[in-house]
Biopython code that builds the backbone (N, CA, C, O; Angstrom):
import numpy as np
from Bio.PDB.StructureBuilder import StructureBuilder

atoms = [
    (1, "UNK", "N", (118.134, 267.478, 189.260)),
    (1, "UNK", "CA", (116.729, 267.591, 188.927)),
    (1, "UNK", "C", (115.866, 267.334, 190.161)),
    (1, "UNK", "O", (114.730, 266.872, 190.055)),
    (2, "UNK", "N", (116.294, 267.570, 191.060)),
    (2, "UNK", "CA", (115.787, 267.830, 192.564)),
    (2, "UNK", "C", (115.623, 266.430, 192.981)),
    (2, "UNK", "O", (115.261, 266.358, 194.155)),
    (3, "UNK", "N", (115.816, 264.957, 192.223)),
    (3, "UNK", "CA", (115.359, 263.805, 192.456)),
    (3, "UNK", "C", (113.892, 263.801, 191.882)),
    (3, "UNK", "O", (113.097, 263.003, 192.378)),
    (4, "UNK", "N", (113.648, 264.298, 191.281)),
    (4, "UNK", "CA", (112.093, 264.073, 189.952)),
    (4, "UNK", "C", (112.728, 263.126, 188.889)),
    (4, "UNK", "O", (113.717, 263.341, 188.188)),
    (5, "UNK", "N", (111.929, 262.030, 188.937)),
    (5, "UNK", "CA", (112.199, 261.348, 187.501)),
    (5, "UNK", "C", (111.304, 261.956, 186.608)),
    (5, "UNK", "O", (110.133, 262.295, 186.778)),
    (6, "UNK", "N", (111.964, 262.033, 185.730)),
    (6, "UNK", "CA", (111.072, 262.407, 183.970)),
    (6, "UNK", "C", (110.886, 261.251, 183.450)),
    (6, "UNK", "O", (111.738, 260.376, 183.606)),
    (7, "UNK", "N", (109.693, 261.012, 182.703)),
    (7, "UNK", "CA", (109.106, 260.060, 181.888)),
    (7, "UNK", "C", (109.970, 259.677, 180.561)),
    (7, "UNK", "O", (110.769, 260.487, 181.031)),
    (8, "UNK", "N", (110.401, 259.360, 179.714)),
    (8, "UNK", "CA", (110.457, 258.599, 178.460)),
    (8, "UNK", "C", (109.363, 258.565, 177.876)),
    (8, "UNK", "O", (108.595, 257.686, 178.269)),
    (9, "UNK", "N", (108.977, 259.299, 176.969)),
    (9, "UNK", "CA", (107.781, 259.599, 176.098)),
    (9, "UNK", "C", (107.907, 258.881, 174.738)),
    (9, "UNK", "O", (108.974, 259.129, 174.176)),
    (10, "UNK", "N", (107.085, 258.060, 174.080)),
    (10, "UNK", "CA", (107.786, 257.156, 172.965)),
    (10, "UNK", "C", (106.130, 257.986, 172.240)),
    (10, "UNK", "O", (105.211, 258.639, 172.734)),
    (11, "UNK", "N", (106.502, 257.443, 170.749)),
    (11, "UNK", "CA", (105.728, 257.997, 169.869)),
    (11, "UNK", "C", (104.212, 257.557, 169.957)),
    (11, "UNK", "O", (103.297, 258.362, 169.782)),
    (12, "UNK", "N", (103.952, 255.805, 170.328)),
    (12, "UNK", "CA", (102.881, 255.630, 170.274)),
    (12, "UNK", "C", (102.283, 255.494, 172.012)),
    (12, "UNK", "O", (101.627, 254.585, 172.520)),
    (13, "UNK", "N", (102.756, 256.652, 172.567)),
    (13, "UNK", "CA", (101.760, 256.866, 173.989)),
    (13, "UNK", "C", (102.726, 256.334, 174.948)),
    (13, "UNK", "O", (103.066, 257.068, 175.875)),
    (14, "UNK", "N", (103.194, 255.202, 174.855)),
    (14, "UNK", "CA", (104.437, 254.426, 176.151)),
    (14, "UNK", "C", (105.088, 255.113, 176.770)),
    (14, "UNK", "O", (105.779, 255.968, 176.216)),
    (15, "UNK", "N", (105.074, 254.983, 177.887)),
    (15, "UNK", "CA", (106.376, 256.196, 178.628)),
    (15, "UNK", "C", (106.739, 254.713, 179.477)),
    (15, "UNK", "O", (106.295, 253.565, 179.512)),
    (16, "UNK", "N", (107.834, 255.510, 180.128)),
    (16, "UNK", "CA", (108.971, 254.429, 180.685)),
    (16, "UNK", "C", (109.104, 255.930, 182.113)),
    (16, "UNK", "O", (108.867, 257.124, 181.933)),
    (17, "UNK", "N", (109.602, 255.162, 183.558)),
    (17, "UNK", "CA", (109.832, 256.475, 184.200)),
    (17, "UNK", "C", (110.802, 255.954, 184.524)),
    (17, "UNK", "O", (110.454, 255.067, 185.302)),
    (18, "UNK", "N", (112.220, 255.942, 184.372)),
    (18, "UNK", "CA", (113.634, 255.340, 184.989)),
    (18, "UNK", "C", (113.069, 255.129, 186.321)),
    (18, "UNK", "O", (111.949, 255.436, 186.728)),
    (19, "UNK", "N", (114.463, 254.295, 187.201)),
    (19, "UNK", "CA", (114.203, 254.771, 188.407)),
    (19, "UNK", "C", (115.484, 253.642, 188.564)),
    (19, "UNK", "O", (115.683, 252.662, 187.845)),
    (20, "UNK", "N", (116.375, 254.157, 189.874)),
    (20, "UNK", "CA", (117.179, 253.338, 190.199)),
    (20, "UNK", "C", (118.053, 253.918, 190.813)),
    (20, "UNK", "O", (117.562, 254.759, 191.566)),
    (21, "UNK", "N", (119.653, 253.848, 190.872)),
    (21, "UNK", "CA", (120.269, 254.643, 192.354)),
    (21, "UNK", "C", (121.026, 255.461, 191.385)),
    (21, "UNK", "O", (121.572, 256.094, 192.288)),
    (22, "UNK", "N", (121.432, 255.890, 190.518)),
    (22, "UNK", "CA", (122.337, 256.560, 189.764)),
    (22, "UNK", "C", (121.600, 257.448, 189.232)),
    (22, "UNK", "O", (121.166, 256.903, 188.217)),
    (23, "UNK", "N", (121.086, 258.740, 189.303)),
    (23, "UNK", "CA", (120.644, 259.615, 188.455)),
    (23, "UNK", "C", (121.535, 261.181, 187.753)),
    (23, "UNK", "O", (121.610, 262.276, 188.311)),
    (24, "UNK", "N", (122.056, 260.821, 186.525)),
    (24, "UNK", "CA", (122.761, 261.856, 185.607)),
    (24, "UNK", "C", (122.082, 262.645, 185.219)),
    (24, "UNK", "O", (120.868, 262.448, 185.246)),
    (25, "UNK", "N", (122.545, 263.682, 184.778)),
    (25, "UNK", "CA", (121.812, 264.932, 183.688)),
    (25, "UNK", "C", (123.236, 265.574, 182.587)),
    (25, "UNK", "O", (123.309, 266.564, 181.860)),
    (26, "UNK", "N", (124.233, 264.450, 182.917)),
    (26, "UNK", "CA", (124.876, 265.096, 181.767)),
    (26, "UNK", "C", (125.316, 263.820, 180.437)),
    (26, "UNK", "O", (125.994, 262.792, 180.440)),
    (27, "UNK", "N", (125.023, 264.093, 180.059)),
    (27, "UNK", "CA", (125.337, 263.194, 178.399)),
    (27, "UNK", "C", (126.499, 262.253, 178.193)),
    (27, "UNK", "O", (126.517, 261.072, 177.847)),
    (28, "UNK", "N", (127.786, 263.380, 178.604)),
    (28, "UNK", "CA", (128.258, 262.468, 178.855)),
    (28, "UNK", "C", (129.108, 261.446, 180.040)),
    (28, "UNK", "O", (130.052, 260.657, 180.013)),
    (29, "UNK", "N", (128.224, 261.949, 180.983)),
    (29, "UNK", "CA", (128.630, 261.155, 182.019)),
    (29, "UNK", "C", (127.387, 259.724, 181.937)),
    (29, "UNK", "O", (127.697, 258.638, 182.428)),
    (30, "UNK", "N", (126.165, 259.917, 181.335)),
    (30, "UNK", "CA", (125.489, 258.854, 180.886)),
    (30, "UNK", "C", (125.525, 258.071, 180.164)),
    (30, "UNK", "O", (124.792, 257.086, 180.079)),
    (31, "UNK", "N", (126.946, 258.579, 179.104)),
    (31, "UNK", "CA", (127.151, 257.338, 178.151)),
    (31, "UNK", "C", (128.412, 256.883, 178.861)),
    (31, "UNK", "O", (128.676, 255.690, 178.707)),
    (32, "UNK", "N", (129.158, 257.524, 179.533)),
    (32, "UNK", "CA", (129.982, 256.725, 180.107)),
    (32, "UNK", "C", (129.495, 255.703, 181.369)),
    (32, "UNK", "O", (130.208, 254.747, 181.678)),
    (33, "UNK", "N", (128.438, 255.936, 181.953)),
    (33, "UNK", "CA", (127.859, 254.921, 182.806)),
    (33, "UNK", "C", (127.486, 253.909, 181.927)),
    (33, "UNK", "O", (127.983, 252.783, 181.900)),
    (34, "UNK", "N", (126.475, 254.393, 181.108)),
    (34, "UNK", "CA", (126.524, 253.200, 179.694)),
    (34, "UNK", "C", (127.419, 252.016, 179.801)),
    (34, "UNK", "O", (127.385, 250.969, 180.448)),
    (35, "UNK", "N", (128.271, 252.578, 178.899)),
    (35, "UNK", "CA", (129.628, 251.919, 178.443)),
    (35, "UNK", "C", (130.342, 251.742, 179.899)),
    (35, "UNK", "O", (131.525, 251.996, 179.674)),
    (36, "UNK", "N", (130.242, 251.524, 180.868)),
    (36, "UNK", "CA", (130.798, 251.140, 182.168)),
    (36, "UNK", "C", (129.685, 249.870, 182.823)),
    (36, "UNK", "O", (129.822, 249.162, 183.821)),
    (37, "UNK", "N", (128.771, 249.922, 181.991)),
    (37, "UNK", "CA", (127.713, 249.191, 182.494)),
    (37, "UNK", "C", (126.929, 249.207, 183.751)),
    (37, "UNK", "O", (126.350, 248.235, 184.236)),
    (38, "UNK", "N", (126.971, 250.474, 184.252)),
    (38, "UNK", "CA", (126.165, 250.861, 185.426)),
    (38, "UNK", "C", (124.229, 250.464, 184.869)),
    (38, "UNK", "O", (123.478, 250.096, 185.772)),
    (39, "UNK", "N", (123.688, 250.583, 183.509)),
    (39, "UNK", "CA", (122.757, 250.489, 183.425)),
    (39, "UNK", "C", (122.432, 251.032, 182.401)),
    (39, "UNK", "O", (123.353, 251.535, 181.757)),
    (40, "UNK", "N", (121.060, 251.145, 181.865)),
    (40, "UNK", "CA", (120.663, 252.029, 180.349)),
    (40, "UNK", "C", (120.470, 253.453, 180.915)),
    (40, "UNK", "O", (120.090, 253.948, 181.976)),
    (41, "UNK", "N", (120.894, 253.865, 179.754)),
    (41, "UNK", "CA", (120.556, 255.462, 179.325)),
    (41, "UNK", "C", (119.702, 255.964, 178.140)),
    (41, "UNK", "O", (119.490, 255.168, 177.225)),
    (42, "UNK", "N", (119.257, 257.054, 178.082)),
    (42, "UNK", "CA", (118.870, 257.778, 177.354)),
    (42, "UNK", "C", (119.458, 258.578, 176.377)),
    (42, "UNK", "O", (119.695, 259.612, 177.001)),
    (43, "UNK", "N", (119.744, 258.702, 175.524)),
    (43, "UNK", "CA", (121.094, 259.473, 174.825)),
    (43, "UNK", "C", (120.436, 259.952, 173.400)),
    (43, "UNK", "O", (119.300, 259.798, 172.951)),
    (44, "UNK", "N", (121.175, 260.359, 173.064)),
    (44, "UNK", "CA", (120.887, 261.337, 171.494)),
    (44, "UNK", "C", (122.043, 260.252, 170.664)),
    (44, "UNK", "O", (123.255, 260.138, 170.847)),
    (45, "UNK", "N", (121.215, 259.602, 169.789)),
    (45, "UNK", "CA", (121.918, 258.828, 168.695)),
    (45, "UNK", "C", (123.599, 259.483, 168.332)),
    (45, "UNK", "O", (124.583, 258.856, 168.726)),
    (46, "UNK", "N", (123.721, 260.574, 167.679)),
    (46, "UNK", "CA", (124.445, 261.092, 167.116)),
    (46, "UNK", "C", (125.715, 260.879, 168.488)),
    (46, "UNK", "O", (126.792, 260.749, 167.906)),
    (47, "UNK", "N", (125.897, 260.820, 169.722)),
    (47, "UNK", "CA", (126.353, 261.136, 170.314)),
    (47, "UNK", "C", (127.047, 259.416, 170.761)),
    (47, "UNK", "O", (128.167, 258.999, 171.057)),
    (48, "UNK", "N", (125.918, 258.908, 170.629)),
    (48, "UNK", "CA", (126.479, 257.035, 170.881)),
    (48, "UNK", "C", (126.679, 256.170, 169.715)),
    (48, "UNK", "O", (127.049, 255.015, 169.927)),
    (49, "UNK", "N", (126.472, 256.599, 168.418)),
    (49, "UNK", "CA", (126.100, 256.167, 167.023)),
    (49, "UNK", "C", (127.540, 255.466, 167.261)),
    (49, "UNK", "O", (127.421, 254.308, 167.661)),
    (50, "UNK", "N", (128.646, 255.836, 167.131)),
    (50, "UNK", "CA", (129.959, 255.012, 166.728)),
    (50, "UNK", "C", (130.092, 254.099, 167.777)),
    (50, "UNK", "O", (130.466, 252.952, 167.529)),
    (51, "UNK", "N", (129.648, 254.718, 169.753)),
    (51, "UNK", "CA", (129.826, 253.348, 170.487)),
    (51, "UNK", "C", (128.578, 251.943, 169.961)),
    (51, "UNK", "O", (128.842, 250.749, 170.106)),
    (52, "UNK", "N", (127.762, 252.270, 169.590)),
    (52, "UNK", "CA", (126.749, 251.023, 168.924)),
    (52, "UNK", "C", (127.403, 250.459, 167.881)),
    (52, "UNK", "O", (127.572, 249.241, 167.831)),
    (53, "UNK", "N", (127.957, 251.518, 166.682)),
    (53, "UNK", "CA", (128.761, 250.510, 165.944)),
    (53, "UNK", "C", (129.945, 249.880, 166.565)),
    (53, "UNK", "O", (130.038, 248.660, 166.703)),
    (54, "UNK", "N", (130.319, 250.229, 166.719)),
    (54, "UNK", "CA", (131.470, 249.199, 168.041)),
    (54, "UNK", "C", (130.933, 248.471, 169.140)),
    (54, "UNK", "O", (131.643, 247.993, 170.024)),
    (55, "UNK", "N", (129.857, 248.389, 169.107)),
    (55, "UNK", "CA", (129.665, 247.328, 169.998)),
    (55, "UNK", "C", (129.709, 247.378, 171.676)),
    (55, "UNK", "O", (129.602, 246.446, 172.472)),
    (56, "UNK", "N", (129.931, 248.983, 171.945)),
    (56, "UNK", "CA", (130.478, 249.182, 173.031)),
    (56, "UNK", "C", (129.186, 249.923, 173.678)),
    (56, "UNK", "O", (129.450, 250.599, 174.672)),
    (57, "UNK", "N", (128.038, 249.902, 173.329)),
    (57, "UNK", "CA", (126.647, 250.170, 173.719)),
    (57, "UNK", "C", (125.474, 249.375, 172.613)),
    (57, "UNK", "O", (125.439, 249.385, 171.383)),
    (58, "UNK", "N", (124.738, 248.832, 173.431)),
    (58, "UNK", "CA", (123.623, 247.851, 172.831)),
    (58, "UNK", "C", (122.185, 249.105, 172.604)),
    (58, "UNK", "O", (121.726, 249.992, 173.325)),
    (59, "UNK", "N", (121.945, 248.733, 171.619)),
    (59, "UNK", "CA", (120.235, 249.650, 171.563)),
    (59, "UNK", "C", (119.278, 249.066, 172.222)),
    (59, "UNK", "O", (119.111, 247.944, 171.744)),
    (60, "UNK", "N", (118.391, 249.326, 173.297)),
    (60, "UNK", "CA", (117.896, 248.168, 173.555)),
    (60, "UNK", "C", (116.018, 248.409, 172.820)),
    (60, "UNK", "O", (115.436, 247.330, 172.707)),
    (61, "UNK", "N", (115.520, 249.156, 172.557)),
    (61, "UNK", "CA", (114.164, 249.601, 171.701)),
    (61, "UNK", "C", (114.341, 250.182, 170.766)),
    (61, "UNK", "O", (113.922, 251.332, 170.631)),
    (62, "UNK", "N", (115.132, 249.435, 169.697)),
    (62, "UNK", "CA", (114.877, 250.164, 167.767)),
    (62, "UNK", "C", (114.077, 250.362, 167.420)),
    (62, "UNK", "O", (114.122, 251.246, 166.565)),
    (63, "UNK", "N", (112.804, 249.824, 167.703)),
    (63, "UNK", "CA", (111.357, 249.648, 166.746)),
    (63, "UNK", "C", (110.785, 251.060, 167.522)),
    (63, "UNK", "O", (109.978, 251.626, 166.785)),
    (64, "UNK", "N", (110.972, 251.710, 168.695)),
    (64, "UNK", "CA", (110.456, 252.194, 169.320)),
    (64, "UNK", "C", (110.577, 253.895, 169.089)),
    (64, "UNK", "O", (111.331, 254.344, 169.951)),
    (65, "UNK", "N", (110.158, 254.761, 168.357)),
    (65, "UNK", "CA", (110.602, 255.975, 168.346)),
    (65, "UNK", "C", (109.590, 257.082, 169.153)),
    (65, "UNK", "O", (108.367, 257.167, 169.271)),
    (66, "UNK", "N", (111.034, 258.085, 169.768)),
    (66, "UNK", "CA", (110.768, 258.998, 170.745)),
    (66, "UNK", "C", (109.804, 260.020, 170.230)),
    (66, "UNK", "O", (109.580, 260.190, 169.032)),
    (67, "UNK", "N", (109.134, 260.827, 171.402)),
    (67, "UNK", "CA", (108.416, 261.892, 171.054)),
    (67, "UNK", "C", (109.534, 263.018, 170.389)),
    (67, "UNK", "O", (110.690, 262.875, 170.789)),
    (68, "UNK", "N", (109.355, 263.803, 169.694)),
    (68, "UNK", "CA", (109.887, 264.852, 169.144)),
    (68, "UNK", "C", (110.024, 266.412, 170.075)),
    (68, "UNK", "O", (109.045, 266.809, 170.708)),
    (69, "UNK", "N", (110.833, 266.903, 170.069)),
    (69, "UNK", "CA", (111.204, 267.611, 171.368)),
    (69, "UNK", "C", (111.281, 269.066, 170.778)),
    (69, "UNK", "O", (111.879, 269.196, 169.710)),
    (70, "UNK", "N", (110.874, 269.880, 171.220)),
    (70, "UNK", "CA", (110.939, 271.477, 170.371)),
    (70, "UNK", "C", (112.334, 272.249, 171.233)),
    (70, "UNK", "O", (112.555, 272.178, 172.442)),
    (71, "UNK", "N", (113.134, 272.966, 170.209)),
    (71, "UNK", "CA", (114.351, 273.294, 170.446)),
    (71, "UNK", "C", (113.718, 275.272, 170.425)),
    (71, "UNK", "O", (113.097, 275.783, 169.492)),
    (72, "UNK", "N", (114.055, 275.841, 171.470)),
    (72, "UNK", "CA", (113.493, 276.961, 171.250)),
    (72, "UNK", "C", (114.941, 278.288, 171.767)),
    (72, "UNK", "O", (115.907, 278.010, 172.478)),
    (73, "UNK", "N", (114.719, 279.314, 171.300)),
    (73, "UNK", "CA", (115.656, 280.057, 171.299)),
    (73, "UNK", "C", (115.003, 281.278, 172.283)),
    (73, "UNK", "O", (113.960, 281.668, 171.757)),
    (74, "UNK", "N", (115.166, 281.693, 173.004)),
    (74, "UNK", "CA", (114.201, 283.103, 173.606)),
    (74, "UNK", "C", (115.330, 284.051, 173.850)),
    (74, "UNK", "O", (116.435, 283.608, 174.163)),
    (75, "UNK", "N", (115.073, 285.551, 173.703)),
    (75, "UNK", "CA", (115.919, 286.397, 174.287)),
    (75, "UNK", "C", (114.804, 287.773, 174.563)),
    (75, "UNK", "O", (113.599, 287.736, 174.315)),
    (76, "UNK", "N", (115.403, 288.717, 175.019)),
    (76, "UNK", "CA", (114.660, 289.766, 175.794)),
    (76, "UNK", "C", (113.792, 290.614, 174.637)),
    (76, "UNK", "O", (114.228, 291.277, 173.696)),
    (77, "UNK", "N", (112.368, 290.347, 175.053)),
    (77, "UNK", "CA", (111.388, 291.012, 174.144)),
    (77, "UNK", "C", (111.410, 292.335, 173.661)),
    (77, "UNK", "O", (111.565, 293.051, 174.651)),
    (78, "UNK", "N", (111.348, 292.900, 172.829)),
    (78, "UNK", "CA", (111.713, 293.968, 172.376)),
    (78, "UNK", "C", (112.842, 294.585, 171.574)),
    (78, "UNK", "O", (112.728, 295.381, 170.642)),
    (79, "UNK", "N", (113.756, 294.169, 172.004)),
    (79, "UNK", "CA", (115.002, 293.842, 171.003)),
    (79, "UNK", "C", (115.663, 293.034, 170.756)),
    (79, "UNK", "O", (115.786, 291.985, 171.388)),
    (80, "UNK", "N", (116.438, 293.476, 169.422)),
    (80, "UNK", "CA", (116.859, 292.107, 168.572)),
    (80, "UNK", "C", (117.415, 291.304, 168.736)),
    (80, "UNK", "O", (118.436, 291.821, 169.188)),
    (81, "UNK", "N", (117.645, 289.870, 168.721)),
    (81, "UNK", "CA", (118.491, 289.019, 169.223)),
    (81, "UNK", "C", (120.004, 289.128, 168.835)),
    (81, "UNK", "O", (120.455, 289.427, 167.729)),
    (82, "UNK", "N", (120.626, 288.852, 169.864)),
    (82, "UNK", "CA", (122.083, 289.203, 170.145)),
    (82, "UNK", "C", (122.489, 288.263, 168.503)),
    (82, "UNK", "O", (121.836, 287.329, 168.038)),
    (83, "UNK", "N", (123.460, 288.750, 168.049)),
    (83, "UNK", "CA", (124.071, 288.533, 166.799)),
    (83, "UNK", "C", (124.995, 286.725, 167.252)),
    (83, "UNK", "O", (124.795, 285.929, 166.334)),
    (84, "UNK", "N", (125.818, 286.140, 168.364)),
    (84, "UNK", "CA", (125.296, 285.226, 168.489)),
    (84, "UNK", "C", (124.367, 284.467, 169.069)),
    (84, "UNK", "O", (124.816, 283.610, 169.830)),
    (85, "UNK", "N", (123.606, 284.500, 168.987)),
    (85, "UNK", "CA", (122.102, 283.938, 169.506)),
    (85, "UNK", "C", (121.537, 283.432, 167.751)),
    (85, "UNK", "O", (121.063, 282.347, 167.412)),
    (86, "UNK", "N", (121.728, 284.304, 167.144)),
    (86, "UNK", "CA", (121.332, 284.032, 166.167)),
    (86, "UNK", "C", (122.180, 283.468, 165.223)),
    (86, "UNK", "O", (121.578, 282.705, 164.466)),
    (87, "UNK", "N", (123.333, 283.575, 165.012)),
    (87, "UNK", "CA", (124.509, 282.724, 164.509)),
    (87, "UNK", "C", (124.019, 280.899, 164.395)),
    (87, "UNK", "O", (123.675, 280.137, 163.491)),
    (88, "UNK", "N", (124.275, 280.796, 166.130)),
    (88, "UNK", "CA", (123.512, 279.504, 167.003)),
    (88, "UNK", "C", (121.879, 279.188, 166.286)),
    (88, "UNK", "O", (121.388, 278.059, 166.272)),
    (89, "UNK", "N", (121.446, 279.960, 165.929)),
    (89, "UNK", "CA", (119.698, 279.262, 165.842)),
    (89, "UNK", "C", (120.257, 278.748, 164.085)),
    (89, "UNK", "O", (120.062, 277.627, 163.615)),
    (90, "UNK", "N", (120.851, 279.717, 163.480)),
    (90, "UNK", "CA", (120.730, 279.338, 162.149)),
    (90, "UNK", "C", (122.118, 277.822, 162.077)),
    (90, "UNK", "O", (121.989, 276.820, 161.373)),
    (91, "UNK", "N", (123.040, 278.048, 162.797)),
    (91, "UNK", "CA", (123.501, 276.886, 162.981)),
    (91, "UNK", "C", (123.182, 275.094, 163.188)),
    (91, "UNK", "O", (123.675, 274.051, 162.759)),
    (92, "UNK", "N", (122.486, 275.341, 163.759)),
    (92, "UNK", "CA", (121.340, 274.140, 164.513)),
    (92, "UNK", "C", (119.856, 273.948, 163.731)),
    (92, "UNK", "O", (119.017, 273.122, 164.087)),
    (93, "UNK", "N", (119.687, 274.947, 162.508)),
    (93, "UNK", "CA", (118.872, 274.584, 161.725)),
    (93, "UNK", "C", (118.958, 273.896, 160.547)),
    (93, "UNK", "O", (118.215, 273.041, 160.065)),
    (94, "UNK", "N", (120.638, 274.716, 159.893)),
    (94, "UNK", "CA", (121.108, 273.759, 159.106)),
    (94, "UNK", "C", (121.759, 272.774, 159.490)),
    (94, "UNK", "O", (122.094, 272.022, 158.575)),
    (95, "UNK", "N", (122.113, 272.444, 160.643)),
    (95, "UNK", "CA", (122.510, 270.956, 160.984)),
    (95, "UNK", "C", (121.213, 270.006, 160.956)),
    (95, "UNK", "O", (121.350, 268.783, 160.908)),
    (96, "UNK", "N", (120.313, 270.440, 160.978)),
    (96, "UNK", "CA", (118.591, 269.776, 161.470)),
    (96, "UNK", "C", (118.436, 269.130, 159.763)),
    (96, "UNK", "O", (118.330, 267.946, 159.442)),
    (97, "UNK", "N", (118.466, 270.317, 158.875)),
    (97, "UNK", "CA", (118.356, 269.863, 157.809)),
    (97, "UNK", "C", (119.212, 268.700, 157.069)),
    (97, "UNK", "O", (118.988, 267.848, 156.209)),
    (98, "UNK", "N", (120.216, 269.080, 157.790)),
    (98, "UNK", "CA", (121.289, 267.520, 156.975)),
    (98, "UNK", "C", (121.234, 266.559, 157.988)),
    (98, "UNK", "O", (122.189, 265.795, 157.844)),
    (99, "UNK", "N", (120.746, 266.345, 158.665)),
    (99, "UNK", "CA", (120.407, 264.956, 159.705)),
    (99, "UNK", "C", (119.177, 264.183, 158.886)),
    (99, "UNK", "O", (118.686, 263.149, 159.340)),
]
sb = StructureBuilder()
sb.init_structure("model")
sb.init_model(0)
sb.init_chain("A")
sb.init_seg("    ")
for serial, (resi, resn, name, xyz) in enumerate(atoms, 1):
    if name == "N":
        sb.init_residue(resn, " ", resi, " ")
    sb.init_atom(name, np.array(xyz, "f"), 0.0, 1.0, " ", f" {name:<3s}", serial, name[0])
structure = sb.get_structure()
């Protein structure tokens, strides 16, 4: 990410801007720094949910909920989206719904 920190956007206005010597962009090389104890991460619940129940990652802001993030699909204007492209959107919608 060229060395740009991104903000932490929380629901009621708070942002947080990391900063420190380790910077990831993959998920799971951030929960494994996590769980190695290099420092906090940012993560998608679903993805650390069983290391928290085990004990093997701490939450550290429960009370605190994130801004909401728009998931968007684009493909080439004019014609129809590729058959999976669209497989994928309706996939990830009904997963949205049972979360």
């Amino acid at each position: 990410m060229a060395g740009r920190h991104y903000p932490i956007r929380f629901v009621n206005g708070t942002e947080i801007v990391p900063e420190g010597r380790v910077d990831l962009d993959s998920a799971s090389a951030i929960r494994e720094a996590v769980i190695s104890g290099v420092g906090a991460g940012h993560l998608v619940r679903r993805l650390v949910q069983e290391d928290i129940d085990q004990g093997r990652i701490i939450e550290l802001l429960p009370s605190m909920k994130l801004q909401t993030v728009p998931l968007q699909a684009i493909h080439v204007s004019g014609n129809m989206p590729p058959h999976r492209l669209t497989l994928l959107v309706n996939f990830v919608a009904g997963a949205m719904r049972r979360a």
